[in-house]
N, C-alpha and C positions, 0 to 999 in steps of 0.2 A: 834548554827548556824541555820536558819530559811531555809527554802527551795527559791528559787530566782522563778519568772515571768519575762523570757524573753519577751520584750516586743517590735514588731517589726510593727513601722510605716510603711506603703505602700501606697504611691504614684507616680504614671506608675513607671518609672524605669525600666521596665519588661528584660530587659539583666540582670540585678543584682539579683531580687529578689527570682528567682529561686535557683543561687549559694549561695547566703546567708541561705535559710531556709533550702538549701540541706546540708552546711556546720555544722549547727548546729544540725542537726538532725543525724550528723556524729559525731561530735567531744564532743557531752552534754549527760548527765547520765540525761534521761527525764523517768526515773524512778522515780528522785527523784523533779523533777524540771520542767519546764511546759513553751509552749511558745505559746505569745497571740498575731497573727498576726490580725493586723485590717486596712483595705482600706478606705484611707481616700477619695472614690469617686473618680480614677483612672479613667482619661479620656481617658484610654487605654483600648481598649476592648478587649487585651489578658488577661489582669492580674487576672479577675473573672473566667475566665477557669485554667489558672494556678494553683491557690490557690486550686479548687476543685479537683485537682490533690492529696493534702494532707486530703482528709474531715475524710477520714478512721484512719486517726492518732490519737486516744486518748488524746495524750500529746501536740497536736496542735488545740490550741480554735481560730476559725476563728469572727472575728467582722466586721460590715459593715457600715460606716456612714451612714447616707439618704444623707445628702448633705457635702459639702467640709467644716472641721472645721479648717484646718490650723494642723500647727503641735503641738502645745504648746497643745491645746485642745483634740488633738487625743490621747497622754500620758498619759494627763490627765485620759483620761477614761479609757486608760487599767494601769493603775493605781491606780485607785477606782473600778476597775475587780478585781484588783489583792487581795483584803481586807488584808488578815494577813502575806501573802509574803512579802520578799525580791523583789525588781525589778530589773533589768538592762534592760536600754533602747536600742535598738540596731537596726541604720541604717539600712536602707535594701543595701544599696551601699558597705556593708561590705561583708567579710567571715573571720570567726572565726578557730582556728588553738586546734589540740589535747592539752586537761588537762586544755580548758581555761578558763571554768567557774569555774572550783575548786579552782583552784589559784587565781584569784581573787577573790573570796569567805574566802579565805583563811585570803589573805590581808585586805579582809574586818574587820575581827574578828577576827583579832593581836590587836586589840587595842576596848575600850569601845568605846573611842570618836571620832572613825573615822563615817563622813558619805556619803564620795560618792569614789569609787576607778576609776578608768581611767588607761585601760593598755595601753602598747608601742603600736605605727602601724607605717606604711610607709608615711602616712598622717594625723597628727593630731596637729598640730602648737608647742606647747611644749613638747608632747607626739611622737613627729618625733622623729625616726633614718631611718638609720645611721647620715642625719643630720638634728639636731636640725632648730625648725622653718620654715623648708620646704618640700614640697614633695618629695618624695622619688620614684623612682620605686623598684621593686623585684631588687636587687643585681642580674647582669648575671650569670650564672650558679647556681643559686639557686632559688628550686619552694617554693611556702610559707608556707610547714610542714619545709623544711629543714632551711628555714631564721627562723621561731619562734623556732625553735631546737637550733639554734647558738644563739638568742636573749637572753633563757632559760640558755641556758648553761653560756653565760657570763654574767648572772645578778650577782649583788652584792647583793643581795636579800634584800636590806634595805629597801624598799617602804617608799620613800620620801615621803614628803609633799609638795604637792603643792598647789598656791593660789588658783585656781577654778578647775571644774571637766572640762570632751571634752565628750559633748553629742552624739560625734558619738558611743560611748559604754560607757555607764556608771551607775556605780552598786550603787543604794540605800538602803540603810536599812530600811525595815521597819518602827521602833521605829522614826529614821530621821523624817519619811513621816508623821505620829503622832504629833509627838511635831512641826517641821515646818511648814508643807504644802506642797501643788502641788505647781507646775508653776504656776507661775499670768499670767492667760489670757488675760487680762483687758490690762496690759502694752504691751505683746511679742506678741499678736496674731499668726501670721502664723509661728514667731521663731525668730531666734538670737538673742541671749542674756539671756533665759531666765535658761538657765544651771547655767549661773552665777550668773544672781541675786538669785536662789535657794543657790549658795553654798555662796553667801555673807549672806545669810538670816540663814544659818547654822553654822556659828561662831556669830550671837549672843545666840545662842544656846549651846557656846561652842564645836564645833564641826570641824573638821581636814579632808582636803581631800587628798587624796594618791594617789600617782603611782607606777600600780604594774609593778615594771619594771621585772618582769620574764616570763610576757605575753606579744604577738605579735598578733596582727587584721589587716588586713588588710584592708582598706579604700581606696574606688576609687574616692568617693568626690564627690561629687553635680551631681549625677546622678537624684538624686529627689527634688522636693523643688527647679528648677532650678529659676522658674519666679521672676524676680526683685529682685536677690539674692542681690545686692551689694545695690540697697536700702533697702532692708531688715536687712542688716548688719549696715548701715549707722542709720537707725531709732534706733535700738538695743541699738548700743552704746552711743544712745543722751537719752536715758531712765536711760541706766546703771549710766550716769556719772550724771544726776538728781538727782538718786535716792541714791547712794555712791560716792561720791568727793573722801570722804578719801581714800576708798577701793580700788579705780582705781588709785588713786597716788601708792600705796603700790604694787598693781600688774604693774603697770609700771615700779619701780624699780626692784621688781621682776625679770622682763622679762630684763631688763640692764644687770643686776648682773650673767642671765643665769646661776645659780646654778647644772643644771641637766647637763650642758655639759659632765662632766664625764662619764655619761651614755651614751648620744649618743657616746662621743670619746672610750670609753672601744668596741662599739661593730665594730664603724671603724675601730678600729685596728685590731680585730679577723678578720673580712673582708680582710685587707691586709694581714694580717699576715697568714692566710690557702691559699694565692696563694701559697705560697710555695716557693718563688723564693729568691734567695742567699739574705743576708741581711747586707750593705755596709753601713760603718760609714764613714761621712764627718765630719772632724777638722776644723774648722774655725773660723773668727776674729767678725765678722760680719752679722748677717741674721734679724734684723731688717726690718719690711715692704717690704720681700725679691719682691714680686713684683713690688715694685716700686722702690726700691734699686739699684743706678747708680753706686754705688763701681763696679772696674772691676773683682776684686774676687768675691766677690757676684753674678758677672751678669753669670759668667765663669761657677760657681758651678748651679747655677740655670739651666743653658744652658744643662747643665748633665742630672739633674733630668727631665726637660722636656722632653727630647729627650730619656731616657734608664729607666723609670718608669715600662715600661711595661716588662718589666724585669727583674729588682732588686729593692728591697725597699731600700729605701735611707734614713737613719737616720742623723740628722745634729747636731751636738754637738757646740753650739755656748755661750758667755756668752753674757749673756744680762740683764740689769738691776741690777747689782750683784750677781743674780745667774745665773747657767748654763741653756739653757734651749735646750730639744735633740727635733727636729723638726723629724717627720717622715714622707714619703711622700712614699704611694704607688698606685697602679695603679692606683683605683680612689677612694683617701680617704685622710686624710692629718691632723696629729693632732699633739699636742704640749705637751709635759712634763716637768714641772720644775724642777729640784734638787736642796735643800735647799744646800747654798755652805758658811754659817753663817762664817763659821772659816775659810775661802778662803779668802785672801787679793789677786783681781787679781790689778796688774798695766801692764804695758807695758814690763817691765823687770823682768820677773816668771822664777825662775829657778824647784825646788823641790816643792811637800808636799802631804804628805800624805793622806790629805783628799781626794785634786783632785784623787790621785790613785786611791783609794777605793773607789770613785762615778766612776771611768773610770772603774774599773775591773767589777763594778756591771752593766755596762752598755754594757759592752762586755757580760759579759754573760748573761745576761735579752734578750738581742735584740737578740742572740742568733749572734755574728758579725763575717764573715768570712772575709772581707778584709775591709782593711783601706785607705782614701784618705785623706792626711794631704793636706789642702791649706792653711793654717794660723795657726802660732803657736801665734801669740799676744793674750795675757792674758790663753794661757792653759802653762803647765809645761812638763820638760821630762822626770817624771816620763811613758809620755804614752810608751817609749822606752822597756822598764821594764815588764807595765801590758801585751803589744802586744810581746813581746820575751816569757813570761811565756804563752800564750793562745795560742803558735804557729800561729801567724794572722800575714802572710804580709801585708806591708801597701806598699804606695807610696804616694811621695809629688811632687806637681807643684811648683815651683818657680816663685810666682807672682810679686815677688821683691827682695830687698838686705837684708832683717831682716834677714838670718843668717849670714851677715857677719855684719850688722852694727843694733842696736836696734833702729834708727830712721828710716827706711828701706830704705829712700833714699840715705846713703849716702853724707848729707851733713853738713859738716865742722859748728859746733855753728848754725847749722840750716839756714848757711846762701848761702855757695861756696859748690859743690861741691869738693868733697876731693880725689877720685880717692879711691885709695891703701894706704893709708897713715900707718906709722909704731903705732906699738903699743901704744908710748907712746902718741901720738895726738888721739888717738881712746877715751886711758882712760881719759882723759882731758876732748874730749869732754862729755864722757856720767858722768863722775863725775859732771858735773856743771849743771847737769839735774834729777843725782838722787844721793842722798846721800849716798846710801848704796848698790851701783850699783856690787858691785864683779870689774870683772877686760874686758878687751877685751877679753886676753886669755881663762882666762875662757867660754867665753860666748860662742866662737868658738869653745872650748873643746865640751862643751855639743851638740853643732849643728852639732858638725864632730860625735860625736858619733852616731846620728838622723840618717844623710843623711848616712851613711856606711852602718847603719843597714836596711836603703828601700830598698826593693826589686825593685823600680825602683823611679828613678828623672827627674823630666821631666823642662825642660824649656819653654818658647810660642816663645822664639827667639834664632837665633845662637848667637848674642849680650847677650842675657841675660846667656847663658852656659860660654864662655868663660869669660864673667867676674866671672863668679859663680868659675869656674876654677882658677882664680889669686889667691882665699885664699882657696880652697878645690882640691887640685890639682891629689889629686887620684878616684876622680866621676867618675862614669860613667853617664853622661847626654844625655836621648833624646830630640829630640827637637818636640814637638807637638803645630803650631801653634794655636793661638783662633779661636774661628767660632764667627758671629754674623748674625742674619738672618733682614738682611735690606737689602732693592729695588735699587736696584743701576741704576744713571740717566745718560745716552749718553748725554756726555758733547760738546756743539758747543759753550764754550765760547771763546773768542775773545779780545785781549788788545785795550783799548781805549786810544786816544790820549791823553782827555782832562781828565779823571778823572779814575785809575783804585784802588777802595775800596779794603781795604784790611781787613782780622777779626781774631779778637783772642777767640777761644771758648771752653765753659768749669768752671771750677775753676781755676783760674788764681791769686794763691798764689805764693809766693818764689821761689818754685821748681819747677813751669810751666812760669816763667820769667815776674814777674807782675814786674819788673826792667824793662825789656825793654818797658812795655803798657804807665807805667807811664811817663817814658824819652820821647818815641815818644808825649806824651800828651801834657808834660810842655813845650818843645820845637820846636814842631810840624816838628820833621827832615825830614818825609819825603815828599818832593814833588809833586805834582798833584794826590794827595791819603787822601780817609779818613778811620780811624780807627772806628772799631765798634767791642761791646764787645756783645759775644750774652754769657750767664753766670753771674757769677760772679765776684767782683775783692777784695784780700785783702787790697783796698786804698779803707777808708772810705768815703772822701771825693770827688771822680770822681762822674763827671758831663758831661753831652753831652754840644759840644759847636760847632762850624763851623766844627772843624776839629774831631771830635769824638764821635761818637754817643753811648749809652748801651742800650741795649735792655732788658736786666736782665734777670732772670733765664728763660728756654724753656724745652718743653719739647721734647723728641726723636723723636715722626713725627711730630714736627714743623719745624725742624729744616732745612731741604731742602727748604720750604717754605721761610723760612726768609731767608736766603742766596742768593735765586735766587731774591725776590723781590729787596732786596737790593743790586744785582748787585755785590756781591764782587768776585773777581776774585785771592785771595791768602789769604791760611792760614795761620795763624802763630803759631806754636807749640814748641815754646823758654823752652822745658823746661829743666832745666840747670844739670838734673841727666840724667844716661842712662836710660830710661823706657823702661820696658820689653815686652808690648807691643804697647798698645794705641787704647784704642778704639772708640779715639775720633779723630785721625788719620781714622782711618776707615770710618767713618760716612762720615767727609769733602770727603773721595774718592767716597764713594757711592753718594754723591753730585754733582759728578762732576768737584771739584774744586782742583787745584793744592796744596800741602802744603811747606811751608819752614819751615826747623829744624836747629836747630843745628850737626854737626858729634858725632853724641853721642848716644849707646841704639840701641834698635829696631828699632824706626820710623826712622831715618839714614838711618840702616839696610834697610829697605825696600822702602825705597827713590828711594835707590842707584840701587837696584835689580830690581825694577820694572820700574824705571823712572820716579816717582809720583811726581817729585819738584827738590829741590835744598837743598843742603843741606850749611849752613855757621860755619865759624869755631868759635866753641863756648869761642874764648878765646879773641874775637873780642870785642871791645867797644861798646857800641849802638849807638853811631857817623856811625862805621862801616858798623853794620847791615844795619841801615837806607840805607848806599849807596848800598849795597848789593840787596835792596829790590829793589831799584830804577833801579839798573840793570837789574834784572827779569823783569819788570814790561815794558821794557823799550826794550824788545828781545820779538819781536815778533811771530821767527821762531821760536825761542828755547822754548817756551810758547805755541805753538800748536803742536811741537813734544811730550811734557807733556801730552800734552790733551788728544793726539793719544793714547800713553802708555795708560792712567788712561783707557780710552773707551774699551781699550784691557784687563784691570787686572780682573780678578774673584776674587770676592769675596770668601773666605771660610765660608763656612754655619756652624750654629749651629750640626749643621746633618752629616755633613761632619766630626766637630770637634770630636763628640762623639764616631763616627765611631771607631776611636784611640784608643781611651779610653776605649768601649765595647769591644776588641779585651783583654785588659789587666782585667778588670774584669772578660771576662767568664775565662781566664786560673787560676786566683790565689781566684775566690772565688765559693762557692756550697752551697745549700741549707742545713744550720744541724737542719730543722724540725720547727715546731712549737712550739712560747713560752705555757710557764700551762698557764692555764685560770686564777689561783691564782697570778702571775707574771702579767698578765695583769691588773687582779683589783687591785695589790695593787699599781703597780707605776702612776696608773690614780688615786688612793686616796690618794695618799700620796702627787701626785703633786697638789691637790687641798689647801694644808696646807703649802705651800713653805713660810719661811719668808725669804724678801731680806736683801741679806749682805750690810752690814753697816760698812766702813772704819775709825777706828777712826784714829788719831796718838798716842791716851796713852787712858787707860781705863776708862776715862768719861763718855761712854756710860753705864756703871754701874749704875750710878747714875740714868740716865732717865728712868731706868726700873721697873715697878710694884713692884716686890721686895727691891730693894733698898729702894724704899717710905715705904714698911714695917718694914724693916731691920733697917731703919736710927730711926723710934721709938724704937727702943730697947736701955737699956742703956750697954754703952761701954765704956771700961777702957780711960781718958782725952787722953795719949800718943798716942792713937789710934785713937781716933777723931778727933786731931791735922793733922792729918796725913791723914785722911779720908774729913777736911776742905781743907787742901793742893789740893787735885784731884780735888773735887768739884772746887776752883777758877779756877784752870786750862781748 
């Protein structure tokens, strides 16, 4: 191992240039090692008094340009200063953290062919944490010996490889500098770019650049070298992509593929994870694109973590893509972990198995989880009944719908009526003719009566939604916590019109949101001095706007005021033919302003009736009915702005308000039990980099398409057995 010349360009900069040489003259064994600051013509006339501040330092060689050579040329020269050292180049915008030239010295000379290392910092495009490709500040409560302490402590100590070095610090070897060369001045003059053409000019050499990811530098970025940065970058990268096509398609991918994510995510999560604060597991169906995600479970659970983050870390256990993947989300940090769930067949109707267990026990205990919130059992099992009674972890479940009493959750009859209560034997009917091997109703209830007995508390979002919960679970105890949603609610001055009062249906408007009644008013046009308009979706392929009906198609959540008022509609329609538990799409039409009509059925009923917000019709009504039903609203003036009244008077419940609830029942049933090992952290971030997704066959043909089977199937094997092995294969 060679001795290194730190090698520190200066140009003005003078706030930084001080803590940078004071940093290294703190943190570097310059017994053995040496550091050559040189001004490249600092048009700052502190920075020549500064510097002779150090002249008395032995181990600090001061240089002076005569005039300004740009940066690539100033390296240059304490570079060919440096003759038979090692170099690292080093920003003056930096400060360097205890053990950090060793360590990367170290990583240098793990291997023959490595020749340039690049440690972690706060600021360094793919050498950023905690996240990746961006800047960072110092983490709050931590100064930057204690953040490289934590950086240090949860490296995985691998010193990857990566495509180019980050010239804000970066270590050459010697030998490198020999067989390659300096920077080409010729191309990079004042800079950018020329890091990289040196480490593309270093793999035709055979040669490997690294990150040592157990160092941490601190980088404040473009305090020197400010003038014409961004043309400077721009020229850069029109030389690079001249001079290597190939090499910049391969680091493009590179940079796609984001390979080091683990790294920045291992030290996010030590970040959330030394707050220290209780650490709560979410059960759910669903967390796909959670921010843009319109599911009202999704919006519900989301609405949690926003609001009680600064509090508890919230781990999500969701399946997604055939495997499971646990979402972590703490105060300000947020990362993803896969579990390979190969032998997990999820469908919609999961009773048992073992595997899920034994990924749920290991999750329980890795995340270290003191209480539990079930909001969706679709595709997990009950065995979690089991893992959480052995770990002593109460949970609690919300009831966003009917999935414990019926496995299509709404409730409705062959997918088409709803079905109310109906006896066993129409239950098993209906879910027989949807899955084959479905078990029984009974059953199905068995295992969900066991679930809800065992929560330490059940919550519903309506008294609608509890008491039907009650028809088949009749010994609950159920509270009622309604939703919160944080949207602007508009003081409504509408008014019925003689000659034309619009009416909308909004949303997803499939089966169970009464795409019966859109279509009937459409072919038939029943109702009177009124046009329909669809802001959403519909499951009729073939709907078209015509005189009487307009779509507007999908919208987004603040469009949605927007388009209602332009268009002048003055009633919603929310037909849909199960009880929903709550509606948050009722909601929205109210913060609009605009009255809604339902069926008597559910929450939105519920809160019709309580608040005043519309009219409710009886859902056993024909769409003949409806129609005249509507005509009669539409057609009562007074009764139309007593509505209005109500709506201008209803408060909304806020996301803030909601959570309130809900923090009251986390701080009693969970506590902080410590922080995870630092070994538990590396490995479930390396292990989640390896996840293969599950793959459902019906019978074991997927054998066949496996690397091995292609090997296997050249072996010879007895005819009887082959026969039998061509049987699979045609299948």
């Amino acid at each position: 191992m060679k001795n290194c010349d730190i090698i520190i360009p200066i140009y003005n900069a003078y706030e930084c240039v001080e803590e940078c040489i004071e940093s290294v003259i703190k943190n570097t064994d310059l017994k053995e090692n040496r550091v050559i600051v040189i001004d490249d013509k600092s048009t700052d006339e502190r920075i020549q008094p500064l510097l002779k501040k150090y002249a008395n330092n032995k181990s600090i060689l001061f240089l002076s340009n005569e005039e300004n050579l740009g940066f690539v040329k100033t390296v240059n020269k304490g570079m060919r200063q440096s003759k038979d050292n090692d170099v690292l180049l080093l920003n003056s915008d930096t400060e360097v953290t205890e053990g950090w030239l060793k360590k990367i010295q170290e990583c240098a000379y793990s291997s023959e062919n490595i020749a340039t290392v690049t440690p972690l910092s706060n600021n360094a495009t793919l050498a950023s944490v905690p996240k990746a490709f961006e800047p960072n500040d110092i983490p709050n409560g931590y100064t930057l010996e204690q953040m490289a302490a934590l950086v240090e402590e949860c490296s995985h100590n691998y010193y990857p490889e990566i495509p180019t070095g980050h010239g804000f610090c970066l270590y050459i070897k010697r030998d490198v500098l020999n067989k390659v060369g300096y920077f080409d001045e010729k191309s990079f003059g004042k800079g950018y770019g020329e890091e990289n053409d040196f480490c593309f000019r270093c793999y035709e050499f055979g040669y490997r650049h690294i990150l040592c990811d157990n160092t941490y530098i601190l980088h404040k970025e473009s305090k020197s070298f400010l003038e014409s940065k961004e043309e400077l970058i721009k020229e850069g990268l029109k030389v690079l992509e001249e001079k290597y096509p190939e090499y910049r398609r391969k680091l493009d991918i590179w940079l796609a593929e984001r390979p080091l994510d683990y790294i920045a995510q291992n030290i996010s999560f030590a970040l959330g994870d030394r707050e220290n604060h209780p650490n709560i597991l979410f059960v759910i169906h669903d967390w796909q694109n959670i921010e843009e995600n319109r599911g009202g479970t999704s919006l519900h659970a989301w609405d949690l973590i926003q609001n009680l983050r600064n509090q508890f870390n919230f781990h999500v256990l969701a399946p997604e893509n055939g495997v499971f993947k646990v979402y972590s989300y703490f105060k300000d940090s947020e990362i993803v972990i896969n579990y390979d769930t190969l032998r997990v067949e999820m469908t919609d109707l999961n009773y048992y198995n073992s595997h899920y267990k034994l990924m749920l026990t290991e999750i329980v205990e890795n995340y270290k989880i003191s209480y539990v919130h079930i909001h969706h059992m679709k595709r997990h099992f009950f065995d979690i009944v089991d893992v959480l009674n052995n770990h002593n972890i109460k949970y609690m479940i919300t009831l966003h719908d009917f999935y414990s009493q019926c496995p299509f959750i709404n409730k409705l009859f062959d997918s088409t009526e709803y079905c109310g209560n109906p006896n066993n034997e129409k239950c098993n009917q209906c879910i027989l003719k949807y899955y084959e091997r479905a078990g029984s109703i009974e059953f199905w209830r068995e295992c969900w009566g066991k679930l809800l007995l065992s929560a330490d508390k059940v919550i519903a979002p309506s008294l609608a939604t509890k008491n039907e919960t009650l028809e088949i679970f009749n010994s609950l105890q159920i509270d009622v916590i309604e939703h919160g949603i944080d949207i602007e609610k508009t003081t409504s001055n509408l008014s019925l019109d003689n000659n034309e009062n619009d009416i909308a249906f909004i949303g997803a408007i499939g089966v169970h949101k009464g795409s019966k009644y859109l279509n009937d008013f459409l072919e038939k046009k029943r109702i009177k001095n009124c046009k329909v308009h669809l802001f959403g979706i519909s499951d009729n392929p073939n709907i078209t706007s015509n005189r009487h009906f307009e779509n507007h198609g999908s919208y987004k959540r603040d469009e949605l005021k927007e388009l209602l008022i332009k268009n002048k509609i003055k009633l919603i329609c929310l037909f849909s033919i199960w009880p929903e538990t709550y509606s948050y799409t009722m909601t929205e039409a109210i913060a609009c302003g605009i009255p809604v009509v339902s069926f008597d059925v559910g929450a939105i009923a519920e809160r019709i009736k309580k608040y005043n917000l519309g009219w409710v019709i009886d859902s056993k009504n024909d769409t003949k009915i409806v129609a005249q039903e509507i005509e009669k609203i539409l057609s009562n003036q007074d009764e139309y702005q007593k509505v209005i009244e109500s709506i201008n008077k209803y408060k909304i419940i806020t996301s803030k308000d909601m959570a309130k609830n809900y923090e009251k029942i986390y701080l009693e049933n969970s506590k902080s039990l410590g922080n995870l090992s630092n070994e538990i952290e590396k490995n479930m971030l390396r292990n989640s980099r390896f996840v293969i997704p599950a793959i459902n066959y019906p019978d074991y043909s997927w054998i066949l398409q496996t690397l091995k089977w292609k090997i296997i199937s050249r072996l010879k094997f007895p005819r009887p057995l082959k026969r039998i092995l061509r049987k699979l294969r045609r299948k």
